[in-house]
One Martini backbone bead per residue (centre of mass of N, CA, C, O) as a GRO file, in nm:
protein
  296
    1UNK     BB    1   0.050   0.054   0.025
    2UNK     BB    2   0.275   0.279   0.061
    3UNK     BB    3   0.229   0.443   0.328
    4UNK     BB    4   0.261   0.507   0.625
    5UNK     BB    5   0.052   0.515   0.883
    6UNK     BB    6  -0.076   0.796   1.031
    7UNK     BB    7  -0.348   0.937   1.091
    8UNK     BB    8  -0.492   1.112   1.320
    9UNK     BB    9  -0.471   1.358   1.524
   10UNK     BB   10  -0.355   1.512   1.837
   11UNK     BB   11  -0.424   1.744   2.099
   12UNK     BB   12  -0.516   1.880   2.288
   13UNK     BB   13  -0.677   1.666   2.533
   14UNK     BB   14  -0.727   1.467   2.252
   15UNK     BB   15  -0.774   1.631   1.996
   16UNK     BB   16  -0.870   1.652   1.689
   17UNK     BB   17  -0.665   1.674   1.384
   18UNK     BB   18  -0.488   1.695   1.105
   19UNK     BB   19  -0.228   1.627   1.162
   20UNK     BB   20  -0.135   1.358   0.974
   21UNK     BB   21  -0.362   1.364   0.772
   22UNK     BB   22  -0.555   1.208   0.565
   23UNK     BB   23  -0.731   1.438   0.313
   24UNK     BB   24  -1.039   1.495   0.196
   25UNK     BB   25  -1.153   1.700  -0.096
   26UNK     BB   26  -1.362   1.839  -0.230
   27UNK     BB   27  -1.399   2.145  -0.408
   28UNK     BB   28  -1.067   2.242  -0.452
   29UNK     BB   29  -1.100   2.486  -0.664
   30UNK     BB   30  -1.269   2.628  -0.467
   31UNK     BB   31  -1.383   2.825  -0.195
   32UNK     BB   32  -1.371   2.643   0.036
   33UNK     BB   33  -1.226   2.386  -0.078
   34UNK     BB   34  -0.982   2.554  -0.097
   35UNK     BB   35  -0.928   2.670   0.197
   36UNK     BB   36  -0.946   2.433   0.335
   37UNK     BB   37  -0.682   2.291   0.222
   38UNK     BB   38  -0.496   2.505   0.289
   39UNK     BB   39  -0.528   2.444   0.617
   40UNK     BB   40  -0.465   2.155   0.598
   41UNK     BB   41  -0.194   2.226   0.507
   42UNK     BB   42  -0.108   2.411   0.740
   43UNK     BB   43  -0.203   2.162   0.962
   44UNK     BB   44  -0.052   1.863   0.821
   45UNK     BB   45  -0.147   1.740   0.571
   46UNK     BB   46  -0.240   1.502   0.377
   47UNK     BB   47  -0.394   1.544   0.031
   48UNK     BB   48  -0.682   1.461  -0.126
   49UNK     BB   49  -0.820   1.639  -0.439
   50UNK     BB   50  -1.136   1.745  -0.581
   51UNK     BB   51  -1.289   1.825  -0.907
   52UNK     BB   52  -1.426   1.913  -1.182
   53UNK     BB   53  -1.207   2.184  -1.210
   54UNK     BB   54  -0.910   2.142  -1.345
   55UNK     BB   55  -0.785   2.399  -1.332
   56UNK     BB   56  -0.840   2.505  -1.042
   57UNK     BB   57  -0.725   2.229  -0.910
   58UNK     BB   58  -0.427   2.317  -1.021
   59UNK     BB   59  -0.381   2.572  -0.851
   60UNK     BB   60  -0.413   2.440  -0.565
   61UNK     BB   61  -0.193   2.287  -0.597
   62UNK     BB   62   0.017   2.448  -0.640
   63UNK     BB   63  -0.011   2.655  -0.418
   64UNK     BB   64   0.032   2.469  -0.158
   65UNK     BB   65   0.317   2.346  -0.293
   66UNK     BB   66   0.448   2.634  -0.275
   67UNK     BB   67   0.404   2.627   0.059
   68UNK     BB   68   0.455   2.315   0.158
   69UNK     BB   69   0.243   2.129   0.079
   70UNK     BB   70   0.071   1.810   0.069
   71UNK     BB   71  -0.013   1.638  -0.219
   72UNK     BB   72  -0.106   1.362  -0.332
   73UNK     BB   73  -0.347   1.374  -0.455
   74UNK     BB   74  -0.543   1.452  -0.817
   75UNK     BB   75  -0.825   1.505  -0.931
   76UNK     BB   76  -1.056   1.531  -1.177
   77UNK     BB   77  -1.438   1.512  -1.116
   78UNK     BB   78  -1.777   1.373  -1.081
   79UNK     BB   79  -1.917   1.315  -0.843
   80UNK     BB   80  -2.206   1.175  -0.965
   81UNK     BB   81  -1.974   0.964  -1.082
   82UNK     BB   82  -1.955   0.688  -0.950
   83UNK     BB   83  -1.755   0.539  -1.082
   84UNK     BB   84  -1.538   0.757  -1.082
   85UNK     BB   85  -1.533   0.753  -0.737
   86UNK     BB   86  -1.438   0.438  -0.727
   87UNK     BB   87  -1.170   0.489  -0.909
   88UNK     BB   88  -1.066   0.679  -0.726
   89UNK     BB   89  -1.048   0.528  -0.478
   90UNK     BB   90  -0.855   0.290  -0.540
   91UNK     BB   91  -0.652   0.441  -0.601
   92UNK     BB   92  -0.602   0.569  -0.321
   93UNK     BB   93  -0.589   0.350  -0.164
   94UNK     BB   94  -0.325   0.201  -0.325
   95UNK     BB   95  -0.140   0.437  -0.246
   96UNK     BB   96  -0.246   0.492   0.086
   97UNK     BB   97  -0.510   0.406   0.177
   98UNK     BB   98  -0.679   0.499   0.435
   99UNK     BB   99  -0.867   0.760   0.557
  100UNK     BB  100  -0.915   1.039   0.820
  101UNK     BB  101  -1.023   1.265   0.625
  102UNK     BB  102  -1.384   1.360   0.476
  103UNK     BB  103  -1.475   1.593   0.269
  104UNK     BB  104  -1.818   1.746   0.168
  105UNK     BB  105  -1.819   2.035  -0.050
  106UNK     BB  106  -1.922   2.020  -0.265
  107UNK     BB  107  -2.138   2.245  -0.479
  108UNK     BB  108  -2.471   2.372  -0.612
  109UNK     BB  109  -2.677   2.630  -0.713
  110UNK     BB  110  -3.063   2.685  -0.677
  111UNK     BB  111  -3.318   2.936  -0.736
  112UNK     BB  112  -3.691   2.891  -0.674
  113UNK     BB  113  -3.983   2.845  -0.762
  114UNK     BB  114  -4.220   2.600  -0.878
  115UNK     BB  115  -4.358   2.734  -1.112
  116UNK     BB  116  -4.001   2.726  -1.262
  117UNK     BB  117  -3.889   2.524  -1.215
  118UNK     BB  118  -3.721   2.226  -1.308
  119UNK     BB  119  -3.630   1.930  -1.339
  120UNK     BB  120  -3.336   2.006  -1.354
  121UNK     BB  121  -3.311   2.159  -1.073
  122UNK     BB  122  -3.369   1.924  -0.876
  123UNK     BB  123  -3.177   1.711  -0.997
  124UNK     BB  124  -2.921   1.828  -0.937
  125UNK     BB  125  -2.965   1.943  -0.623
  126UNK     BB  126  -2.935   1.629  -0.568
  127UNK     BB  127  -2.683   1.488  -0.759
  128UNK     BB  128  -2.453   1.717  -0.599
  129UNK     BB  129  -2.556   1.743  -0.255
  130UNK     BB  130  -2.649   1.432  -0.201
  131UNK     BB  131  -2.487   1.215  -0.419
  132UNK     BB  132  -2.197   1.312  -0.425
  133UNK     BB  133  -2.155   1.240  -0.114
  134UNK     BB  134  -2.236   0.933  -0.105
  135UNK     BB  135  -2.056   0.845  -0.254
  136UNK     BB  136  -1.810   0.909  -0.107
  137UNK     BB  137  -1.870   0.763   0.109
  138UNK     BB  138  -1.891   0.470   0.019
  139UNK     BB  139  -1.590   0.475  -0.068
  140UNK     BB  140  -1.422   0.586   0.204
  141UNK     BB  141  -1.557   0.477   0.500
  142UNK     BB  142  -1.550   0.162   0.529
  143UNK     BB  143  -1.218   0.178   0.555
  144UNK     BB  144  -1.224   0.313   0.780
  145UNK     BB  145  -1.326   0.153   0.940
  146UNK     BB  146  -1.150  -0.120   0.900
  147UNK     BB  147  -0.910   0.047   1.047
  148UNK     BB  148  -0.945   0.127   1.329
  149UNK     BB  149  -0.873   0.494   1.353
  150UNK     BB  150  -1.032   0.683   1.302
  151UNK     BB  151  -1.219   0.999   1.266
  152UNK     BB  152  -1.372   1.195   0.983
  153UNK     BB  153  -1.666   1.354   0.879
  154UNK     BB  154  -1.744   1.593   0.643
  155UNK     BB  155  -2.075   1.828   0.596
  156UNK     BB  156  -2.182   2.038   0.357
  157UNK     BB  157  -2.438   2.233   0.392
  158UNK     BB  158  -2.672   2.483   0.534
  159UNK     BB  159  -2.901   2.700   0.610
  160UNK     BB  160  -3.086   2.543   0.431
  161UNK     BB  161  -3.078   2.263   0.622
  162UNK     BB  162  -3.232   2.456   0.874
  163UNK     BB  163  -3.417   2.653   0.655
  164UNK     BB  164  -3.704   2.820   0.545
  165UNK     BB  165  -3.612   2.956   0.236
  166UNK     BB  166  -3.713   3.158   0.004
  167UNK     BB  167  -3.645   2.919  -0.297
  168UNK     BB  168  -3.531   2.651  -0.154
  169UNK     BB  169  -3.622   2.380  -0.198
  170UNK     BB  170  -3.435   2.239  -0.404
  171UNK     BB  171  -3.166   2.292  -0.209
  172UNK     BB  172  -3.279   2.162   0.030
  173UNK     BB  173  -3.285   1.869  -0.073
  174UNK     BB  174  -2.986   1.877  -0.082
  175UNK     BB  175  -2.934   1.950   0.245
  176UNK     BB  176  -3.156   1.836   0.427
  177UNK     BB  177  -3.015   1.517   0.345
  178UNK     BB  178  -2.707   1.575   0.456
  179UNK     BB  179  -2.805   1.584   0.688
  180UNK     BB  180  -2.947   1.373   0.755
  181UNK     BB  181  -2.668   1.156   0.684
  182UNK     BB  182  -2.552   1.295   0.966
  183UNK     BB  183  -2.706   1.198   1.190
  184UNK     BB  184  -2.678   0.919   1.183
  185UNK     BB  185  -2.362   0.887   1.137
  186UNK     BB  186  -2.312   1.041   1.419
  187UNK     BB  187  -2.418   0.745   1.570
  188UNK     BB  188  -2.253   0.509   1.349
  189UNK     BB  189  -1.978   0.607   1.386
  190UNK     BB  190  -1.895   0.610   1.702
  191UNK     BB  191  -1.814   0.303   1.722
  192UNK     BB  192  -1.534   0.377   1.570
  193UNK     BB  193  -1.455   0.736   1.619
  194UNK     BB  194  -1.618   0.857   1.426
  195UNK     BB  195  -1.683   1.171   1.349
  196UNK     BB  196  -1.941   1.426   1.290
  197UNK     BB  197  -1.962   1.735   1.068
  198UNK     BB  198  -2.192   1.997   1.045
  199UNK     BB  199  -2.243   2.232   0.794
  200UNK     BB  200  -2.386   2.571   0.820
  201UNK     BB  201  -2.389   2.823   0.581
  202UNK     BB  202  -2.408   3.112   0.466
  203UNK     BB  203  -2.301   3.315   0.361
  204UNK     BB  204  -2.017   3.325   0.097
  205UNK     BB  205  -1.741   3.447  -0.060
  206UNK     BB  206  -1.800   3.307  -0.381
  207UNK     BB  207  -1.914   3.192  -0.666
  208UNK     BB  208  -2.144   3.062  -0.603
  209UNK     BB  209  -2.288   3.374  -0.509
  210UNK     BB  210  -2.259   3.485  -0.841
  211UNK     BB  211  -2.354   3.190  -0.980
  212UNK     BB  212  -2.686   3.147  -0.881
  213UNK     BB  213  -2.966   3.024  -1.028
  214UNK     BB  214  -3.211   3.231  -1.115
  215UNK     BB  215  -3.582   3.108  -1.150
  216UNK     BB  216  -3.733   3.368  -1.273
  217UNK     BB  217  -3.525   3.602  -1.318
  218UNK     BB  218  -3.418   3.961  -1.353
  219UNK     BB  219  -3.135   4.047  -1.279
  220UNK     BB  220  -3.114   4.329  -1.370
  221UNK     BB  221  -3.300   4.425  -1.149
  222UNK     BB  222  -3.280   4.659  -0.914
  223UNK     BB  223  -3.346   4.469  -0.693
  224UNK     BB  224  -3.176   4.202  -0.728
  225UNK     BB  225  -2.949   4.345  -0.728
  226UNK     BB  226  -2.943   4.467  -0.428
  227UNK     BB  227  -2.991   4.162  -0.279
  228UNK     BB  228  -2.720   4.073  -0.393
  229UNK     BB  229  -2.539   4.292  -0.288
  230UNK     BB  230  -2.649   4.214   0.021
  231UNK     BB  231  -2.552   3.891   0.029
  232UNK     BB  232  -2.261   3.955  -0.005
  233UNK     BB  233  -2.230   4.158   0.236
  234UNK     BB  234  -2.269   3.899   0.454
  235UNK     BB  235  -2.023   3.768   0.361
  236UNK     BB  236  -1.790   3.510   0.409
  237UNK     BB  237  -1.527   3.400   0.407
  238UNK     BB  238  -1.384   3.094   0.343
  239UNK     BB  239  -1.134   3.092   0.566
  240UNK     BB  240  -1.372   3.082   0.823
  241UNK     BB  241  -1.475   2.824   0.750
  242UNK     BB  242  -1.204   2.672   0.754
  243UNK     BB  243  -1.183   2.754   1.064
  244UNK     BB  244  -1.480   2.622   1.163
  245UNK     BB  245  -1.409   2.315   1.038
  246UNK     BB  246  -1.184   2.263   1.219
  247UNK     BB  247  -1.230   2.344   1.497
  248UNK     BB  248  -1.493   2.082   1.455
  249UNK     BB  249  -1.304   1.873   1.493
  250UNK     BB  250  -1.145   1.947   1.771
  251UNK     BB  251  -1.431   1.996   1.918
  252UNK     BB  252  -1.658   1.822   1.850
  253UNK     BB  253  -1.892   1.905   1.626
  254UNK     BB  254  -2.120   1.909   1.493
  255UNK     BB  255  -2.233   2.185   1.423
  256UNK     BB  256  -2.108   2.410   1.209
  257UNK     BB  257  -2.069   2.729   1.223
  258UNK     BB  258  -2.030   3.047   1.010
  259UNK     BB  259  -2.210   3.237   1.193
  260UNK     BB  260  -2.471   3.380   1.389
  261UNK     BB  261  -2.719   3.399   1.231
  262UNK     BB  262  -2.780   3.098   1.225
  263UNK     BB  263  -2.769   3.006   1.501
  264UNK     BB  264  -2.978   3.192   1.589
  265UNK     BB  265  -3.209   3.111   1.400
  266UNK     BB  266  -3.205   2.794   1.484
  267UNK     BB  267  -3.270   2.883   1.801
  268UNK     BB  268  -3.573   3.051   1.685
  269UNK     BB  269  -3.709   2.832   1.566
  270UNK     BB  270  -3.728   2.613   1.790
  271UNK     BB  271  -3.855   2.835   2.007
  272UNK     BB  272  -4.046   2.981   1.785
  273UNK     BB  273  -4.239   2.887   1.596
  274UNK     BB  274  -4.413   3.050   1.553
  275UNK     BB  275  -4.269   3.345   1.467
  276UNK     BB  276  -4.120   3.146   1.235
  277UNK     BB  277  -4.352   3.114   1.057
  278UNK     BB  278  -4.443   3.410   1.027
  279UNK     BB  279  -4.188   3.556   0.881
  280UNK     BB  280  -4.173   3.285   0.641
  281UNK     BB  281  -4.440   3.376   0.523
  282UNK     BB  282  -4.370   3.705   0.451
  283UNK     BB  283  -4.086   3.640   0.329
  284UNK     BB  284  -4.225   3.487   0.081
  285UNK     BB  285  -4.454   3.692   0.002
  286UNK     BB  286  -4.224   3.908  -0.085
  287UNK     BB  287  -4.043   3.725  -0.299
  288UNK     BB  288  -4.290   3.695  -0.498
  289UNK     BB  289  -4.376   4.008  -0.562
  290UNK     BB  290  -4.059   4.017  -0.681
  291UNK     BB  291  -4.130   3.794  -0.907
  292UNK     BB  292  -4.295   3.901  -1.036
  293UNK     BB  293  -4.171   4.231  -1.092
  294UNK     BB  294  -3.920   4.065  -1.241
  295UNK     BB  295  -3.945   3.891  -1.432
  296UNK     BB  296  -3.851   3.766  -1.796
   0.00000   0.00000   0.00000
């Protein structure tokens, strides 16, 4: 098999880090997937990175690689095409063994009402945000798990995974559903030693922010144009994103929040019911009057 086994590391009091640890970044093109990798690789990871984007990918594996970081493999693939992601596992597994630390950040978003969707933007946020984290997962933690060393699976949802925001219900099918299949694995992998660590970022400065396609909006709309750049305005960097997910690896987080909002939100819709089914009806019937009123 390769080299010899690494390992997650230990830190203070016992804390899992990723030093010395081999760790896999799905979406290390860019934005989050990129920081992410960056972090783990400055924190003595060695990285097994990918992403559909081979330009992109090769610009983050040289920047590493630049700074002294190690990316053991590298490979451009589209997690959705199972076969591609089991051919994947297989070399990565054949040249390092199993692996320490398992990340799914690759996502793509759209966002928009029932009467607009198309089948085929359900089904991308499906098998985009859903099923290229399973597959990812299929073919990677089983290993972990019989290697009995223990380690972490991180998965990157969204705010949209823990709520009910106007125009996201696509996104949310694949967003909800990686929540739900984080926490039951986050208590069927404990006996194994694996954390899981549930991700649910609001905005963050990413190109997924300025590329996310809003269906059935005339983006020219100076009202749509105010929203998306306050949207982008109250944007988190990425490499936040990925020192609270480092941090929620070492602190043993389930929920990784990257921003007070969201945490705020999700623990006011759980506190009062009423008063958030009374907000998001407003504010569902406010985008929806936008979205008449500026239709393409």
């Amino acid at each position: 098999m390769g080299c010899a086994v690494l390992g997650i590391g230990r830190g203070r009091a016992g804390r899992k880090t990723v030093r010395g640890a081999r760790v896999l970044v799905t979406g290390a093109a860019s934005g989050i997937g990129r920081a992410t990798a960056q972090a783990a690789a400055a924190a003595g990871a060695e990285l097994v990175l990918t992403d559909i984007d081979a330009a992109g990918l090769a610009e983050t594996v040289a920047d590493i690689r630049k700074s002294g970081g190690v990316v053991a493999v590298a490979e451009a693939l589209d997690i959705t095409d199972y076969d591609a992601v089991t051919a994947f596992a297989e070399q990565v597994h054949a040249q390092l063994g199993s692996l320490d630390v398992v990340m799914n950040v690759a996502g793509i978003s759209a966002w928009g009402t029932v009467e607009n969707l198309e089948h085929r933007h359900w089904r991308r946020m499906v098998e985009v945000n859903l099923m290229g984290p399973i597959h990812v997962i299929e073919n990677f933690v089983p290993p972990m798990v019989r290697a009995g060393r223990g380690g972490a699976l991180v998965n990157v949802s969204s705010a949209a995974g823990l709520l009910a925001l106007p125009w996201h219900a696509a996104y949310s099918a694949g967003k909800y559903g990686i929540r739900g299949v984080s926490e039951v694995l986050r208590f069927d992998l404990a006996q194994h030693g694996i954390t899981v660590h549930l991700v649910v970022p609001g905005a963050v400065n990413t190109p997924l922010v300025r590329s996310v396609e809003l269906v059935g909006v005339n983006r020219e709309d100076p009202r749509i144009k105010r929203l998306t750049t306050t949207f982008a305005e109250h944007a988190v960097a990425p490499e936040r994103v990925a020192t609270a997910i480092l941090r929620g690896i070492e602190r043993n987080r389930f929920l990784v929040y990257t921003s007070f909002d969201i945490r705020f939100g999700y623990w006011w819709a759980r506190k009062f019911a009423f008063p958030y089914e009374f907000v998001m009806r407003r504010a569902s019937a406010r985008f929806s009057r936008l979205l008449a009123s500026s239709g393409s």
